[in-house]
ZAMARGU-4260 file (C-alpha; in steps of 0.2 Angstrom, whole numbers, plus 5000, padded with zeros to 4 digits):
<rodrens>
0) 5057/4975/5153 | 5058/4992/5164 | 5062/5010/5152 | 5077/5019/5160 | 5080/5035/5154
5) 5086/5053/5161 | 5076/5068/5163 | 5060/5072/5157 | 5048/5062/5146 | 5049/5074/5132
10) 5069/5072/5127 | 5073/5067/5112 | 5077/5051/5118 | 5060/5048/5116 | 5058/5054/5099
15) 5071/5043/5094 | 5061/5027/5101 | 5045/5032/5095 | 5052/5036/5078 | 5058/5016/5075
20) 5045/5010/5064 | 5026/5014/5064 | 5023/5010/5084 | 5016/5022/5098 | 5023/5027/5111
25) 5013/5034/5128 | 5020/5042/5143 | 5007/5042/5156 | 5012/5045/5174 | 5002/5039/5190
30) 4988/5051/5189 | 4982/5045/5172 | 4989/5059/5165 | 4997/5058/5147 | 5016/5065/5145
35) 5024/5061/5130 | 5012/5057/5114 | 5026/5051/5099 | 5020/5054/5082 | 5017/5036/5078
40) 5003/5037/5092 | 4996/5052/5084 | 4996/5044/5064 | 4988/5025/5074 | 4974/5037/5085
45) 4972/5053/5075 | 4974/5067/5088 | 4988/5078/5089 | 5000/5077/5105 | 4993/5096/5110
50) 4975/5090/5112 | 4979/5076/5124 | 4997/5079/5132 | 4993/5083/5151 | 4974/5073/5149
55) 4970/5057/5156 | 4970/5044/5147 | 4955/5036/5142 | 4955/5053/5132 | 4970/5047/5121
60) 4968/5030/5120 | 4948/5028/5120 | 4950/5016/5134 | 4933/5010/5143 | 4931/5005/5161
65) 4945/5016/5165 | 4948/5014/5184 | 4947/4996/5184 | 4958/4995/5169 | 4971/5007/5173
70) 4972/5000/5190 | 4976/4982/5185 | 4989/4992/5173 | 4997/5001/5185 | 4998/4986/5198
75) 5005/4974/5186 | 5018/4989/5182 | 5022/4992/5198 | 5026/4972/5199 | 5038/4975/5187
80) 5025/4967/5175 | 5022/4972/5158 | 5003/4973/5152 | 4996/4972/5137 | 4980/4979/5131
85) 4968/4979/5114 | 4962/4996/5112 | 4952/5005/5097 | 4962/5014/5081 | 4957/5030/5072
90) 4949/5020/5059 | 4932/5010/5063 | 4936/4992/5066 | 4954/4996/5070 | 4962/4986/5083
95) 4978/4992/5090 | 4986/4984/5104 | 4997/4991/5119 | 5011/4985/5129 | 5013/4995/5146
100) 5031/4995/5155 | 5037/5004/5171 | 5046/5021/5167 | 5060/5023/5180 | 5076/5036/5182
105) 5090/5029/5184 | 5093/5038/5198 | 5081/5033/5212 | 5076/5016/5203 | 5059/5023/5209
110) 5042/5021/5195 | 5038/5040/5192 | 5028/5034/5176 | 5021/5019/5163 | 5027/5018/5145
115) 5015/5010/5134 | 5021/5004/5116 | 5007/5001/5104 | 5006/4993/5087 | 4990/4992/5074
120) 4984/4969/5078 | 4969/4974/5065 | 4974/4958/5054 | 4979/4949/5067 | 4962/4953/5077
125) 4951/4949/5060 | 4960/4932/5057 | 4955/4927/5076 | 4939/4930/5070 | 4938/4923/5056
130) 4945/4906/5063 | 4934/4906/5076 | 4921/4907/5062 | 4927/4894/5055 | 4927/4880/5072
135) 4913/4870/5066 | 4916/4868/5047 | 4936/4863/5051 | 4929/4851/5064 | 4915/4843/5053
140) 4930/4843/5039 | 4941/4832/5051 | 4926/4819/5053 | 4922/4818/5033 | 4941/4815/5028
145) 4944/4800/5040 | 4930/4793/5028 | 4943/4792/5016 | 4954/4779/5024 | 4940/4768/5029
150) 4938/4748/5024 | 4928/4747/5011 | 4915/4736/5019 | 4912/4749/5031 | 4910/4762/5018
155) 4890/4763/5016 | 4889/4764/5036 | 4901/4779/5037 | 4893/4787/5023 | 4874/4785/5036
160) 4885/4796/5048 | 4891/4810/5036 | 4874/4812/5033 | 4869/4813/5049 | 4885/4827/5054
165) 4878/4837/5037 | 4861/4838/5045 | 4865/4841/5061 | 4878/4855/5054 | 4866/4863/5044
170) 4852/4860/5058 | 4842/4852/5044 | 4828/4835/5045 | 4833/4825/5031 | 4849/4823/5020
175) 4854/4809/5007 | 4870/4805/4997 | 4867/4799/4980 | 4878/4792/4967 | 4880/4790/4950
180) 4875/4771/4945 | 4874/4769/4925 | 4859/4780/4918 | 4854/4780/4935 | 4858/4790/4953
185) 4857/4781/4968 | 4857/4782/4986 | 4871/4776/4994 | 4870/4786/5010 | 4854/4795/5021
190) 4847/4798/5037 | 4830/4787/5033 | 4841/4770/5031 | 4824/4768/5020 | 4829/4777/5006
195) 4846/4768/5004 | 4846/4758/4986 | 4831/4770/4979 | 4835/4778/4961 | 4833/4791/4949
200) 4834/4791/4931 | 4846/4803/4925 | 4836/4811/4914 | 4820/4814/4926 | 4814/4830/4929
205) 4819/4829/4949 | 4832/4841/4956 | 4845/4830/4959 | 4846/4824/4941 | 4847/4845/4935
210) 4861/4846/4948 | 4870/4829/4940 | 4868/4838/4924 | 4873/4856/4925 | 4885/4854/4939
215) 4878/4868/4948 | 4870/4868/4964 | 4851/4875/4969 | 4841/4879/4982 | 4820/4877/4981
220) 4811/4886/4980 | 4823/4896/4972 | 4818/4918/4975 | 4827/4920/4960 | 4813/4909/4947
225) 4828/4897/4942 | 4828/4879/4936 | 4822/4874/4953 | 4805/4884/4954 | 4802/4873/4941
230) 4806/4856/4943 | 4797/4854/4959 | 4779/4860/4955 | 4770/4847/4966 | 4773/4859/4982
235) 4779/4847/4996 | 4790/4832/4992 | 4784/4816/4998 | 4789/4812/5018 | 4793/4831/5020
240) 4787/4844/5031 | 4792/4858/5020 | 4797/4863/5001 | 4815/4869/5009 | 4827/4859/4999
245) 4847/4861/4994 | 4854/4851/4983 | 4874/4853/4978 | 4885/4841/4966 | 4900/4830/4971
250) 4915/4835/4959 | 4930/4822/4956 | 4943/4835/4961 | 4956/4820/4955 | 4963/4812/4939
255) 4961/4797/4947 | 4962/4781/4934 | 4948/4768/4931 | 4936/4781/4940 | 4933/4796/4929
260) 4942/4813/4925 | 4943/4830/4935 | 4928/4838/4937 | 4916/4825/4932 | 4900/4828/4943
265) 4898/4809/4952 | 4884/4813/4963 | 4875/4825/4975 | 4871/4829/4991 | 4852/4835/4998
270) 4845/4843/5011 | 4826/4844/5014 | 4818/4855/5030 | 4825/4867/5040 | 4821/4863/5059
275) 4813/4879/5062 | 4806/4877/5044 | 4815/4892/5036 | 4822/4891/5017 | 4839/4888/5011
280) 4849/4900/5007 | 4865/4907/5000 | 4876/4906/5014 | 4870/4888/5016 | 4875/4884/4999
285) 4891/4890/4999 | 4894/4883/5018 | 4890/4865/5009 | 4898/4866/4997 | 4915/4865/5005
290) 4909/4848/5013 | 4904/4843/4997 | 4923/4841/4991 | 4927/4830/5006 | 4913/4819/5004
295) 4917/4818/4984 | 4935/4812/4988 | 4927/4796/4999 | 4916/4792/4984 | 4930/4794/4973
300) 4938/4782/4983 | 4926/4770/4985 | 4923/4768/4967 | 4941/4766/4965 | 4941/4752/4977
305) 4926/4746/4966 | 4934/4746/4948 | 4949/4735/4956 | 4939/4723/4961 | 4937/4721/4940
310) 4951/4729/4933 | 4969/4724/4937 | 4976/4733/4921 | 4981/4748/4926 | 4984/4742/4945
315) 5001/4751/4948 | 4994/4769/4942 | 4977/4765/4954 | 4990/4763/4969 | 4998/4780/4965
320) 4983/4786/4965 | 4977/4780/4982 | 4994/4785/4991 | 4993/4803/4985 | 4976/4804/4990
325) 4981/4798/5008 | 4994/4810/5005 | 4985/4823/5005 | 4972/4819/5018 | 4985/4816/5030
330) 4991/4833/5026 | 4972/4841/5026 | 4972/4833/5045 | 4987/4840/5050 | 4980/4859/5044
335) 4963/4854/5052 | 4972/4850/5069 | 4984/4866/5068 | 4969/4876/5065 | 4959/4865/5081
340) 4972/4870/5094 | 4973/4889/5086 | 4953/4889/5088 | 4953/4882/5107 | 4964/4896/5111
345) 4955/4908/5105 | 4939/4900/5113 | 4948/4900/5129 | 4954/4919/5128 | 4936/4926/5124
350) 4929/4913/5139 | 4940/4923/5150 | 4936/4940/5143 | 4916/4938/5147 | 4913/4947/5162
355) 4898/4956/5158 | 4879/4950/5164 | 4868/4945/5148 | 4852/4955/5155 | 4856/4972/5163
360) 4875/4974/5152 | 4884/4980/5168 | 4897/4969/5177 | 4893/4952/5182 | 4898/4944/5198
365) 4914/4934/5193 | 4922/4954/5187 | 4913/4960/5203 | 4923/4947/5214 | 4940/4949/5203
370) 4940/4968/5206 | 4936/4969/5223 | 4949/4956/5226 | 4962/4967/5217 | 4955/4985/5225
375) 4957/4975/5242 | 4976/4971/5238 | 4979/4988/5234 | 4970/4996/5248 | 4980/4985/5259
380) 4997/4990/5249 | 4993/5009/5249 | 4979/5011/5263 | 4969/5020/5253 | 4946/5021/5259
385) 4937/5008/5249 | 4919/5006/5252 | 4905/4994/5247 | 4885/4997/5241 | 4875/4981/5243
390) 4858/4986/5233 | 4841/4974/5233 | 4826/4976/5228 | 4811/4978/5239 | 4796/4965/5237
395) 4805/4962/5220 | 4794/4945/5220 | 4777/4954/5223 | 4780/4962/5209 | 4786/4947/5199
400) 4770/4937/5204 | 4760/4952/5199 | 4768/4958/5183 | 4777/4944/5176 | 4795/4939/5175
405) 4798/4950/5160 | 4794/4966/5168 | 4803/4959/5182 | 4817/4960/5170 | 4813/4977/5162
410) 4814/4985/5180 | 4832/4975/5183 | 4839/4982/5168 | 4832/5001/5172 | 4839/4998/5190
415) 4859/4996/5180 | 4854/5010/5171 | 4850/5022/5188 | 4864/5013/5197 | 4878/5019/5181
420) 4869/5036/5182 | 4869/5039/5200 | 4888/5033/5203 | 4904/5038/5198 | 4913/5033/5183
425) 4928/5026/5193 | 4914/5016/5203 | 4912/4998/5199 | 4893/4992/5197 | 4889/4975/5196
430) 4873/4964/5197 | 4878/4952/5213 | 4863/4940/5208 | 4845/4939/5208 | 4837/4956/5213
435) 4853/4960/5222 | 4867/4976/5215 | 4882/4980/5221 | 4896/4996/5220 | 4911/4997/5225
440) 4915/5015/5229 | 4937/5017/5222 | 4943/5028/5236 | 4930/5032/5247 | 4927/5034/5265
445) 4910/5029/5272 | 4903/5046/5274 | 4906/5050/5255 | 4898/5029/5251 | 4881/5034/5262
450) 4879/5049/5253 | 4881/5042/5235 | 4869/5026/5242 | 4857/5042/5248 | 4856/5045/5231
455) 4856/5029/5223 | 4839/5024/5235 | 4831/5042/5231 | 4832/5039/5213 | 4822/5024/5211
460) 4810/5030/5223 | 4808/5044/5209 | 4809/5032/5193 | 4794/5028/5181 | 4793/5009/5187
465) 4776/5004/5178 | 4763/4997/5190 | 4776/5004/5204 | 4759/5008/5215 | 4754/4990/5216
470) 4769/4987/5227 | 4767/4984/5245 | 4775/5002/5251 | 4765/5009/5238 | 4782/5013/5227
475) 4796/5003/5219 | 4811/5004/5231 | 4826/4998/5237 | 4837/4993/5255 | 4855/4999/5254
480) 4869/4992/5263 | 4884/5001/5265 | 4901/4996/5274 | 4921/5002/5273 | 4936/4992/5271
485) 4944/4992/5288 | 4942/4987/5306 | 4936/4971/5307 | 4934/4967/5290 | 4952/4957/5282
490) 4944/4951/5264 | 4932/4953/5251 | 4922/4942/5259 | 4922/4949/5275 | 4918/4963/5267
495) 4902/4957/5258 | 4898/4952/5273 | 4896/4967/5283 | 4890/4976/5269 | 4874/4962/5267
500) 4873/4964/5287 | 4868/4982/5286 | 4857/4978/5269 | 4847/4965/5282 | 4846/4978/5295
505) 4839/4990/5281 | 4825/4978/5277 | 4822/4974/5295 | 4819/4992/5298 | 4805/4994/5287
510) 4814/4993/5268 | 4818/5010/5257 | 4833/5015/5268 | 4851/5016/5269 | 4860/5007/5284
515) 4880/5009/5286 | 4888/4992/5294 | 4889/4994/5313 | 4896/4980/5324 | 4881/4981/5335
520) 4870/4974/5321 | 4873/4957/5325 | 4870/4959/5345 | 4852/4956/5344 | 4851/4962/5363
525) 4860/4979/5357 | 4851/4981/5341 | 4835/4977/5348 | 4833/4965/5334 | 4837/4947/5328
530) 4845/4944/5311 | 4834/4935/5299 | 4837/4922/5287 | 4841/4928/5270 | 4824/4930/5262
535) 4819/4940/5245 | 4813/4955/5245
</rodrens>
């Protein structure tokens, strides 16, 4: 889609577009400046068109990373492209999302500016969220309904694995199904195959038998004094390793005949010890509970099959029965695997979207290779400067060896920090691996990048590093390397190259320097030096 229109982007043409519904419009031309602001925009950012018309646009929009971001904008524009961005609304929370197309006269067919339509995705953005929340418990719910359709011989062996899923779920030790036999409650499926057959009367002053009574689940101990403070006074339970335990009740959810009525309470579930030896608590209530009613529909099931083995009586009404309960598993299933594929693609989209490194929170190197791939692409397109930092740490394992790995971290993070300070903001700063940083410097011929790397190096040589006097040079430090796009150099990875050749050259002249790329530093004979292996350090 390309927007055509005559003149200026102030007409009422504009107006007219921007007054269809409750979407923004933004004019921004090439310099990132803003042009045109409609009134929907104003209502979904709060700000008026007279504060931003004529500012850049991270100023409108409250978009981050702003030079990488409006540069892949622009060059998928240019392309003829549209591209779509998730941005911030007025409110917090707010999502609003923006679709970008070329803005061309009619005229010249030439791009003079980008037209961004944006619409409020909050709901949309939340329900992601939410389903992406919900992953686990839709997959564990798939695994528990297929016990519905199983042979009945098989069903005590199926019930072992449901318990098995529920603990691993819940990342508890122990879990046991019990059902209702007579005046009793026995185990029909658990973890320990020992316990399978044990009973409890129904009137014993257990837990389990509180639950089959009220109807209600309870978490011991319970930090609000109830029932089941005080049914479990002994402390540990026998075979446990702590006194966590969560016990919910299995409702008939069916009028099913020969079996019982809707809501009849026909068994429980329990959970004992928390792997990291926490206690229960609400969430984990409530998140068994909802696999509680797909474990109830098996056992309802079961006994059904039970009673027919009896009972021939009411055969026909049993077989109804059954087929609406396969009814609506089959239909539960088909949710479940709507809701799988929805998931996975969600999954994927935020796998994409992670381009930041866990330690230092600055760029890691899979956006670092991306947008110097791209920057190269439009350097060759336009033949605008583009130059590279490659930042290391000197005798960064010394001072691991004598500080310990986590201050070897602390000083990796505080090194991002000095790196975003010392830069620009339409600089990219990334951690390349290890003890290794790198910059790409937008737009910059070399003389500008040495002068920026001057900087960089001469700020950590003034930082606070602790223990900093320890290190060999008697200071914490760093060896830059600095080469421009251009001359012998075709790719980003030609580009890395000469950029680590001057960083090796900077270490082999004696470390805390800046060296830009020069040809001659691979000509040992010219140099007056031969190029090491890549150490550390």
């Amino acid at each position: 889609m390309t927007v055509e229109i005559h003149g200026d982007p102030g007409l009422d043409t504009l107006t007219i577009i921007a007054s269809l519904g409750d979407q923004a419009l933004v004019v921004v031309d090439l310099d990132r400046a803003i042009r045109y602001f409609s009134p929907g925009a104003e209502f979904l950012h709060g700000r008026r068109a007279g504060e931003v018309i004529g500012r850049p646009i991270e100023t409108a929009l409250a978009m981050t990373e702003v030079p990488q971001t409006f540069q892949a904008l622009t060059t998928a524009v240019l392309d003829d492209n549209r591209y779509e961005l998730d941005l911030p609304g007025r409110r917090p929370g707010t999502v609003l999302r923006y679709t970008f197309y070329p803005f061309r006269r009619t005229e010249s067919g030439s791009v003079e500016a980008i037209v961004g339509i944006g619409r409020d995705i909050t709901y949309q953005s939340r329900l992601e969220v939410d389903l992406t929340g919900h992953l686990q418990a839709a997959a564990l719910k798939n695994e528990l309904t297929s016990a519905l359709i199983m042979p009945a011989a098989e069903f005590v062996q199926k019930l072992n694995r449901v318990a098995h899923i529920l603990c691993q779920e819940l990342e508890v030790h122990h879990c046991s199904i019990m059902l209702v036999r007579g005046d009793d409650i026995e185990v029909i499926g658990a973890t320990n195959s020992k316990l399978i057959g044990q009973t409890q009367p129904l009137n014993s002053a257990t837990v389990s038998a509180e639950v089959m009574r009220t109807g209600e689940g309870l978490i011991h101990p319970d930090p609000r004094g109830g029932p089941a403070s005080s049914l479990l006074t002994g402390g540990l339970l026998a075979g446990h390793h702590s006194e966590s335990f969560l016990c919910v009740p299995l409702i008939n959810r069916y009028e099913v005949p020969l079996v019982g009525t809707r809501g009849q309470v026909v068994g429980v579930i329990n959970l004992n010890d928390k792997l990291g030896g926490q206690k229960f608590t609400d969430r984990d209530m409530a998140k068994i509970t909802e696999m509680a009613e797909t474990v109830s529909g098996a056992l309802i099931l079961n006994l059904l099959f039970e009673q027919l083995k009896s009972s021939h009586t009411e055969l026909l009404g049993a077989y109804e029965s059954v087929n609406r309960l396969v009814a609506q598993v089959t239909g539960r299933n088909q949710e479940l695997e709507e809701t799988r594929r929805m998931l996975e693609q969600a999954k994927n989209k935020l796998l994409q979207m992670s381009v930041t490194d866990d330690l230092t929170q600055i760029h890691n190197y899979r956006y670092f290779r991306e947008a110097l791939e791209a920057e190269i692409k439009r350097v060759k397109r336009y033949g605008t400067p583009l130059s590279l930092l490659m930042v290391d740490i000197d005798h960064f394992k010394h001072y691991n060896d004598a500080n310990g790995h986590l201050a070897g971290d602390e000083v990796l993070k505080k090194l991002a920090r000095i790196l975003e300070e010392t830069t620009r903001t339409t600089d990219v700063v990334a951690r390349y691996g290890g003890e290794e940083f790198a910059v790409i410097l937008l737009e910059t011929e070399i003389e500008e990048a040495l002068r920026i790397a001057a900087r960089v190096r001469a700020a950590v040589e003034a930082a606070d590093f602790p223990n900093k006097d320890n290190q060999p040079l008697g200071n914490l430090t760093v060896s830059v390397g600095v080469a421009d796009f251009g001359g012998s150099t075709d790719s980003y990875k030609e580009l890395i190259h000469t950029a680590d050749q001057a960083l090796y050259a900077a270490k082999h002249r004696g470390r805390n320097r800046v060296v830009a790329y020069d040809a001659r530093l691979i000509d040992s004979a010219a140099a007056g030096w031969v190029e090491p292996a890549p150490q550390e350090g």
